[in-house]
PDB file of N, CA, C and O in Angstrom:
ATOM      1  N   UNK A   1       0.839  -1.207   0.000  1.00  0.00           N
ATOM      2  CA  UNK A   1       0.000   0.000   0.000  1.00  0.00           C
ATOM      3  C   UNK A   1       0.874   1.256   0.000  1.00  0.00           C
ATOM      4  O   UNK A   1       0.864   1.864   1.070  1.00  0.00           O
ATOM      5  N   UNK A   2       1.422   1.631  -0.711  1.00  0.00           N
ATOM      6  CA  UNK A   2       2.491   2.657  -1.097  1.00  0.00           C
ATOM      7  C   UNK A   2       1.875   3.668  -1.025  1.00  0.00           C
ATOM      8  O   UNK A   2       2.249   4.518  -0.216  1.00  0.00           O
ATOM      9  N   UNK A   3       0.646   3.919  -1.912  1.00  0.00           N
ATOM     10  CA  UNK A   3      -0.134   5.102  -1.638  1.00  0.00           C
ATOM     11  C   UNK A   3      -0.821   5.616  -0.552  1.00  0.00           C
ATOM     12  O   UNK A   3      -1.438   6.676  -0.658  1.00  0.00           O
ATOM     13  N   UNK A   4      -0.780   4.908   0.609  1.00  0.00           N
ATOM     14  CA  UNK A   4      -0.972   5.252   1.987  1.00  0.00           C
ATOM     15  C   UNK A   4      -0.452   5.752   2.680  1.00  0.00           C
ATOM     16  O   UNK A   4      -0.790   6.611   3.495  1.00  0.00           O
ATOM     17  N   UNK A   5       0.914   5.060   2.358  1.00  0.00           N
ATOM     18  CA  UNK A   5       2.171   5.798   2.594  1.00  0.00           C
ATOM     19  C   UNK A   5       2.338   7.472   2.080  1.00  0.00           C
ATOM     20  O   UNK A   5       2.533   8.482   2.756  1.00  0.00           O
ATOM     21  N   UNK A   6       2.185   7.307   0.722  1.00  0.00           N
ATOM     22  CA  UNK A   6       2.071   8.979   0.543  1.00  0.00           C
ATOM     23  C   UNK A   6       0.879   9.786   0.840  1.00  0.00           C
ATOM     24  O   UNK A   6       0.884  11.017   0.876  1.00  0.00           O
ATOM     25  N   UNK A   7      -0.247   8.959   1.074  1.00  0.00           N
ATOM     26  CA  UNK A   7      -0.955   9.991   1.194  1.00  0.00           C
ATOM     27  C   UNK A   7      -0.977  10.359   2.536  1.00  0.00           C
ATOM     28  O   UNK A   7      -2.019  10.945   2.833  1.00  0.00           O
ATOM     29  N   UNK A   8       0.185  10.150   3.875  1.00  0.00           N
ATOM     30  CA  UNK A   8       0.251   9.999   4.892  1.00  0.00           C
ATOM     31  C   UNK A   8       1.143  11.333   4.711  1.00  0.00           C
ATOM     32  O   UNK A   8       0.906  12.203   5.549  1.00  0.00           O
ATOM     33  N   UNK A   9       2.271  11.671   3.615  1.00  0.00           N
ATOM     34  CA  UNK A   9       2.740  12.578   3.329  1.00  0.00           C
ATOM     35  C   UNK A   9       2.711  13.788   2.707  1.00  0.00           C
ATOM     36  O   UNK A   9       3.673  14.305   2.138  1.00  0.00           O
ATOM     37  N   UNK A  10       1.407  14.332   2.829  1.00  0.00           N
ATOM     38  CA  UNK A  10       0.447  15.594   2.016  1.00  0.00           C
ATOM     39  C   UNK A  10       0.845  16.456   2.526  1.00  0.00           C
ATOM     40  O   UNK A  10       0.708  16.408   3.749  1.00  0.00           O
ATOM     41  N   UNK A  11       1.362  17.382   2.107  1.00  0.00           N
ATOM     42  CA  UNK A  11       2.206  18.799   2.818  1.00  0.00           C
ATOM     43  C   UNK A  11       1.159  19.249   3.328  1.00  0.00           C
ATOM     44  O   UNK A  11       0.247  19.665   2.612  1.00  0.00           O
ATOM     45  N   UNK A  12       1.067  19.253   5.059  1.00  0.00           N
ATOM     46  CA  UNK A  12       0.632  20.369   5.619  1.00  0.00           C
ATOM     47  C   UNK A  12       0.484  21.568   5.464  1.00  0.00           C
ATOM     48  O   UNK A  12       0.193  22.143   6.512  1.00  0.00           O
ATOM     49  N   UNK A  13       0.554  22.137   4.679  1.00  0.00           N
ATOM     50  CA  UNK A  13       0.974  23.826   4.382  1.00  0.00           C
ATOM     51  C   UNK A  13       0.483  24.166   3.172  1.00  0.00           C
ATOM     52  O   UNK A  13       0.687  25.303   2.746  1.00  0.00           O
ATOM     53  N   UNK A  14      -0.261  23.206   2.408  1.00  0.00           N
ATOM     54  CA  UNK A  14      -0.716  23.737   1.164  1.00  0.00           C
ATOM     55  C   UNK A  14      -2.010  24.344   1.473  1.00  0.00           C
ATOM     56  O   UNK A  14      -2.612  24.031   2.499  1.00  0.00           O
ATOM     57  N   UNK A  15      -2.318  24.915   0.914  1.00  0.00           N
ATOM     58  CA  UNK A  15      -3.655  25.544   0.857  1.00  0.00           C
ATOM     59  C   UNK A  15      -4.811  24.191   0.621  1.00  0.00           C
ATOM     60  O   UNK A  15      -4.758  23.168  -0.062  1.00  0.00           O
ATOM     61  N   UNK A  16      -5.858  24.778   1.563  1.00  0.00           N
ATOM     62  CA  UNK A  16      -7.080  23.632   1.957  1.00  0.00           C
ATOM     63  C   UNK A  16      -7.399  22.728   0.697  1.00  0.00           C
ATOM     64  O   UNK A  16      -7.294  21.512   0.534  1.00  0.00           O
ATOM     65  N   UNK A  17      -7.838  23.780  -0.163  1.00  0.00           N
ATOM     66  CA  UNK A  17      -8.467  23.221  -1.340  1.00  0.00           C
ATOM     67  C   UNK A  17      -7.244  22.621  -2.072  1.00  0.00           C
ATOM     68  O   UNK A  17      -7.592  21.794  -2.915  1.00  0.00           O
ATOM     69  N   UNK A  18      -6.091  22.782  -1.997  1.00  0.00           N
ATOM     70  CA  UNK A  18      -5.063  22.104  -2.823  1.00  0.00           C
ATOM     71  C   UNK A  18      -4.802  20.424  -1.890  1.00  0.00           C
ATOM     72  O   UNK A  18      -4.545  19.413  -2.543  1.00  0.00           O
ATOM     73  N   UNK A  19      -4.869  20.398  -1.021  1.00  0.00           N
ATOM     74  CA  UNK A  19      -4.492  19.357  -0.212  1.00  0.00           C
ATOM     75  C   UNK A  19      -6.132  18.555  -0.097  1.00  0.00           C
ATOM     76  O   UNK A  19      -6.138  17.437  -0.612  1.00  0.00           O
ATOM     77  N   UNK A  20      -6.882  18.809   0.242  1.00  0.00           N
ATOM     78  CA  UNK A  20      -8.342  18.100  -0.509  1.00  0.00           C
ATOM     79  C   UNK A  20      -8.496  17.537  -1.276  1.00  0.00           C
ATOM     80  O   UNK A  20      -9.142  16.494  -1.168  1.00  0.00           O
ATOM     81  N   UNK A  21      -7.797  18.096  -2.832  1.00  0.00           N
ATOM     82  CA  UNK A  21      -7.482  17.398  -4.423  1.00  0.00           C
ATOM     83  C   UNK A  21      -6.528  16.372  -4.022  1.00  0.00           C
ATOM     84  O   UNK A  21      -6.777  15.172  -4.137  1.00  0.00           O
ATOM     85  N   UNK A  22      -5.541  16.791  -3.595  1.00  0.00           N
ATOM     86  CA  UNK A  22      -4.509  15.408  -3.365  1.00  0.00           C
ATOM     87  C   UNK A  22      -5.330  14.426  -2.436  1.00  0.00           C
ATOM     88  O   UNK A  22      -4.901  13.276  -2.530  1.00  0.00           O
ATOM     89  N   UNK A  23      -6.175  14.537  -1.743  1.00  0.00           N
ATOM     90  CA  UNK A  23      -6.743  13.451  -0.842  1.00  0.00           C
ATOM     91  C   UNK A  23      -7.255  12.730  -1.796  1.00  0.00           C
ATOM     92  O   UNK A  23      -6.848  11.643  -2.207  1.00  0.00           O
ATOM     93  N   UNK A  24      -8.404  13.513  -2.246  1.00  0.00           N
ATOM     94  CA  UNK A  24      -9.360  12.864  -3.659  1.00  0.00           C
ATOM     95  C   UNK A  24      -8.799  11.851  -4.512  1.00  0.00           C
ATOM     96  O   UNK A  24      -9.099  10.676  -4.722  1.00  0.00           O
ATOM     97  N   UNK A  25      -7.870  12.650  -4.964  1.00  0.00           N
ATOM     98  CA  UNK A  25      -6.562  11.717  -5.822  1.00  0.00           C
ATOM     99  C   UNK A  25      -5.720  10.608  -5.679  1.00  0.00           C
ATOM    100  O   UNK A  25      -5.066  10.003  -6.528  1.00  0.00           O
ATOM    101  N   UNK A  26      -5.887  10.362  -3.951  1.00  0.00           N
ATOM    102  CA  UNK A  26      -4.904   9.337  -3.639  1.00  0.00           C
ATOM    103  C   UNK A  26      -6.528   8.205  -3.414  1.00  0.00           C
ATOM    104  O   UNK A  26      -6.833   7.024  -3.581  1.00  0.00           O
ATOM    105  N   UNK A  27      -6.986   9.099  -3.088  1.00  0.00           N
ATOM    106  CA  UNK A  27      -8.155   7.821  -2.564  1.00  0.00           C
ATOM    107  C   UNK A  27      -8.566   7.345  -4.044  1.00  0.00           C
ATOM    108  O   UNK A  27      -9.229   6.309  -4.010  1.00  0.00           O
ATOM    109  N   UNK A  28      -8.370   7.771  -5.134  1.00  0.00           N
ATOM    110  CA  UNK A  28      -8.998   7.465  -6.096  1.00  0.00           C
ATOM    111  C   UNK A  28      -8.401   6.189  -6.719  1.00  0.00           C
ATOM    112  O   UNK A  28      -8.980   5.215  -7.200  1.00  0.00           O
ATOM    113  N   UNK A  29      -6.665   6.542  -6.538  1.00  0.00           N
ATOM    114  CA  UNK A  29      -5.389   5.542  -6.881  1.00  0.00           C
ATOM    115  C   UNK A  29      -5.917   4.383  -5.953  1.00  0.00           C
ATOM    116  O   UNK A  29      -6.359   3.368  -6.490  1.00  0.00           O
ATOM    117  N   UNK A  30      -5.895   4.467  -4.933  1.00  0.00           N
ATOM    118  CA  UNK A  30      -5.948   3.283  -3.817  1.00  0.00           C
ATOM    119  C   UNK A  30      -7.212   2.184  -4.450  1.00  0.00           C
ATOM    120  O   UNK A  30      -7.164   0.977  -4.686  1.00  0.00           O
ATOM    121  N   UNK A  31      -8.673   3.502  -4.641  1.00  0.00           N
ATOM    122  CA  UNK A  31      -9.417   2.522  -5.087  1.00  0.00           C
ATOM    123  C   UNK A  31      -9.164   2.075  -6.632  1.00  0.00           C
ATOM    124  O   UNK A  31      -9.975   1.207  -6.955  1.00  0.00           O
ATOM    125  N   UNK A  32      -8.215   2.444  -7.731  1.00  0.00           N
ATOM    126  CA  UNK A  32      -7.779   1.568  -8.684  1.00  0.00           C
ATOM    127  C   UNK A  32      -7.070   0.633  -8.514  1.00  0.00           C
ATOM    128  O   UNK A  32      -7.075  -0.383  -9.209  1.00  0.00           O
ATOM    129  N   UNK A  33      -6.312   0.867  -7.494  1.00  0.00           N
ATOM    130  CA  UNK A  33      -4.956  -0.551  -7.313  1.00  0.00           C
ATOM    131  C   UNK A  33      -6.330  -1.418  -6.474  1.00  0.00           C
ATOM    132  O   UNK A  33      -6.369  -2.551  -6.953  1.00  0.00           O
ATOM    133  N   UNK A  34      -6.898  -1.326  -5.924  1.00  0.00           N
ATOM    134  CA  UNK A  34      -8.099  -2.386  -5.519  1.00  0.00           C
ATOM    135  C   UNK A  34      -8.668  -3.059  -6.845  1.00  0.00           C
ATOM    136  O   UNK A  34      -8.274  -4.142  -7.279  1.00  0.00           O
ATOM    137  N   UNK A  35      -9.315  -2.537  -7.228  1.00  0.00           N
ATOM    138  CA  UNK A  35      -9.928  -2.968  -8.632  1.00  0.00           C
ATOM    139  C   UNK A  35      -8.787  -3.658  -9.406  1.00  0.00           C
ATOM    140  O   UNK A  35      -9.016  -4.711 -10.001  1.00  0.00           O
ATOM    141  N   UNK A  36      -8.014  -3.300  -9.411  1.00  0.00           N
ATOM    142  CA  UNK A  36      -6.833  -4.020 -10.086  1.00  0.00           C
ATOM    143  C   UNK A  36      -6.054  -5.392  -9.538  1.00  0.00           C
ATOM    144  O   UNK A  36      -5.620  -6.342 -10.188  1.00  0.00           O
ATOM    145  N   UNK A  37      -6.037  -5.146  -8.127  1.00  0.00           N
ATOM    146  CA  UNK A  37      -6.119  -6.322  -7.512  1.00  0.00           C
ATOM    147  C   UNK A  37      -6.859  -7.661  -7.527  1.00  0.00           C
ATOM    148  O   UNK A  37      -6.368  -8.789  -7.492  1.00  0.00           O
ATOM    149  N   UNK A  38      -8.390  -7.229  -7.597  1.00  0.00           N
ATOM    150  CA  UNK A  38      -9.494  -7.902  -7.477  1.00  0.00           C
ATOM    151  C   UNK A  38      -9.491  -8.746  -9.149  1.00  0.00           C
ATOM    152  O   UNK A  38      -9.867  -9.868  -9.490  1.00  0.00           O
ATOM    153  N   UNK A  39      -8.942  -7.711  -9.834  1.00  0.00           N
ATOM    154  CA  UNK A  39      -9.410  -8.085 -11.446  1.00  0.00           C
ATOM    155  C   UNK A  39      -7.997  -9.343 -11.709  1.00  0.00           C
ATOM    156  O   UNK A  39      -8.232 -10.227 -12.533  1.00  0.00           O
ATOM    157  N   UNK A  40      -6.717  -9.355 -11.053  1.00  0.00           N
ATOM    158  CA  UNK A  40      -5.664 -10.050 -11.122  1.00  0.00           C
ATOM    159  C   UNK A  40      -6.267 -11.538 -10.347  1.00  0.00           C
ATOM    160  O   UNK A  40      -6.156 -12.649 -10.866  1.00  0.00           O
ATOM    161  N   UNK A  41      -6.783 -11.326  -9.282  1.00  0.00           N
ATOM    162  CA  UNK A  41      -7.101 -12.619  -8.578  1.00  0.00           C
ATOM    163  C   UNK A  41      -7.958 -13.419  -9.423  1.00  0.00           C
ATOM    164  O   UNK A  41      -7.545 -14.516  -9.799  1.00  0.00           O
ATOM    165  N   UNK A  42      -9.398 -12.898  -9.858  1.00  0.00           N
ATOM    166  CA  UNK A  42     -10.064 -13.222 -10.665  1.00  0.00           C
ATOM    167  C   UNK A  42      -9.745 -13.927 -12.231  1.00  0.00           C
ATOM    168  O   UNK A  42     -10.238 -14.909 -12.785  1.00  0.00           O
ATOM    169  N   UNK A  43      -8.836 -13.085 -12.598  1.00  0.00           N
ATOM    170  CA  UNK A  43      -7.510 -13.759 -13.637  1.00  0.00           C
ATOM    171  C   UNK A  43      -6.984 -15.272 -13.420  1.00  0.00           C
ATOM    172  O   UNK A  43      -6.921 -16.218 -14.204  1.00  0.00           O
ATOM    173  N   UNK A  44      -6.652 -15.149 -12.141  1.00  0.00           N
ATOM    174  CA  UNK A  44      -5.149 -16.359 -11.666  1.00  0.00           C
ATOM    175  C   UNK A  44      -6.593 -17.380 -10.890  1.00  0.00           C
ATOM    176  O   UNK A  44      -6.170 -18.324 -10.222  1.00  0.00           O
ATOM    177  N   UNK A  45      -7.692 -17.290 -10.923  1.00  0.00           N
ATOM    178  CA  UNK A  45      -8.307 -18.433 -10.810  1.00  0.00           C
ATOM    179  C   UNK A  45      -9.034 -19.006 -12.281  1.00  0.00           C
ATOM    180  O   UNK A  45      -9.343 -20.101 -12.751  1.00  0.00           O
ATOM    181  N   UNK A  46      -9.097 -17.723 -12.648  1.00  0.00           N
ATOM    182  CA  UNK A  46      -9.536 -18.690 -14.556  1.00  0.00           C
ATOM    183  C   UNK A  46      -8.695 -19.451 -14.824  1.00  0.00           C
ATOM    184  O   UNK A  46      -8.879 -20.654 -15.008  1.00  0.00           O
ATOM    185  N   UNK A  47      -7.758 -18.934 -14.882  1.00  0.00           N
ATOM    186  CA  UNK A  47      -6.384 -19.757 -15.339  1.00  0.00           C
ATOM    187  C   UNK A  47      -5.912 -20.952 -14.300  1.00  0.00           C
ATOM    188  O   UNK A  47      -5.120 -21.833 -14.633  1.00  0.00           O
ATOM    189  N   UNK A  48      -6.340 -20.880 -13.371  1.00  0.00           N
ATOM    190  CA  UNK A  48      -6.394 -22.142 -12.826  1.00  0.00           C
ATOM    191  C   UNK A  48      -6.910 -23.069 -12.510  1.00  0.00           C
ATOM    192  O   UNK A  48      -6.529 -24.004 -11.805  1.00  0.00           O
ATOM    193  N   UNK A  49      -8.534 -22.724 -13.402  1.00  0.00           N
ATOM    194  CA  UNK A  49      -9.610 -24.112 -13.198  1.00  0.00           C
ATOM    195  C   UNK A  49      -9.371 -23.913 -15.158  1.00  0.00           C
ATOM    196  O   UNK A  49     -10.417 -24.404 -15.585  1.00  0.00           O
ATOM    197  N   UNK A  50      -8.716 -23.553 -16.132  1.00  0.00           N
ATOM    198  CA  UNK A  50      -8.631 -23.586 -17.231  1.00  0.00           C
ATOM    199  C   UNK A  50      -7.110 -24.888 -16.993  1.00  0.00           C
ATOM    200  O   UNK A  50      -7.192 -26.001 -17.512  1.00  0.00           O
ATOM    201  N   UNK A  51      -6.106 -24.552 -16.325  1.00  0.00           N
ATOM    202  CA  UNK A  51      -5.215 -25.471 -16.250  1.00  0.00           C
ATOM    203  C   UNK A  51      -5.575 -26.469 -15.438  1.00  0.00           C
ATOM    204  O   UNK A  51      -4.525 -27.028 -15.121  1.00  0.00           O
ATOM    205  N   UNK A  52      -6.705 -27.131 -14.801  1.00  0.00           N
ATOM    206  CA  UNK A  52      -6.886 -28.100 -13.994  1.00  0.00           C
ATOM    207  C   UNK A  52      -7.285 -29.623 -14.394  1.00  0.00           C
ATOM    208  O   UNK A  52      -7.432 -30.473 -13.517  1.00  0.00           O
TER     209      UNK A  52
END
């Protein structure tokens, strides 16, 4: 979860509405690497009742 990691690192000091967008943005990444996750597992079991 890398992006947790950065989004743990959002400069304090930016202006509200600039640091809001970066929240938006990381939460948005996090929920693609989910979906992307989900869509890989789903993958590696086709392929493994296709190789069975």
């Amino acid at each position: 979860m890398q992006h947790a990691l950065e989004y743990a690192l959002i400069d304090s000091n930016a202006p509200i509405n600039e640091r809001t967008l970066r929240v938006k943005d990381q939460t948005l990444l996090v929920k693609d690497q989910t979906l992307l996750d989900k869509i890989r597992v789903r993958e590696a079991s086709i392929v493994a009742k296709f190789f069975a």
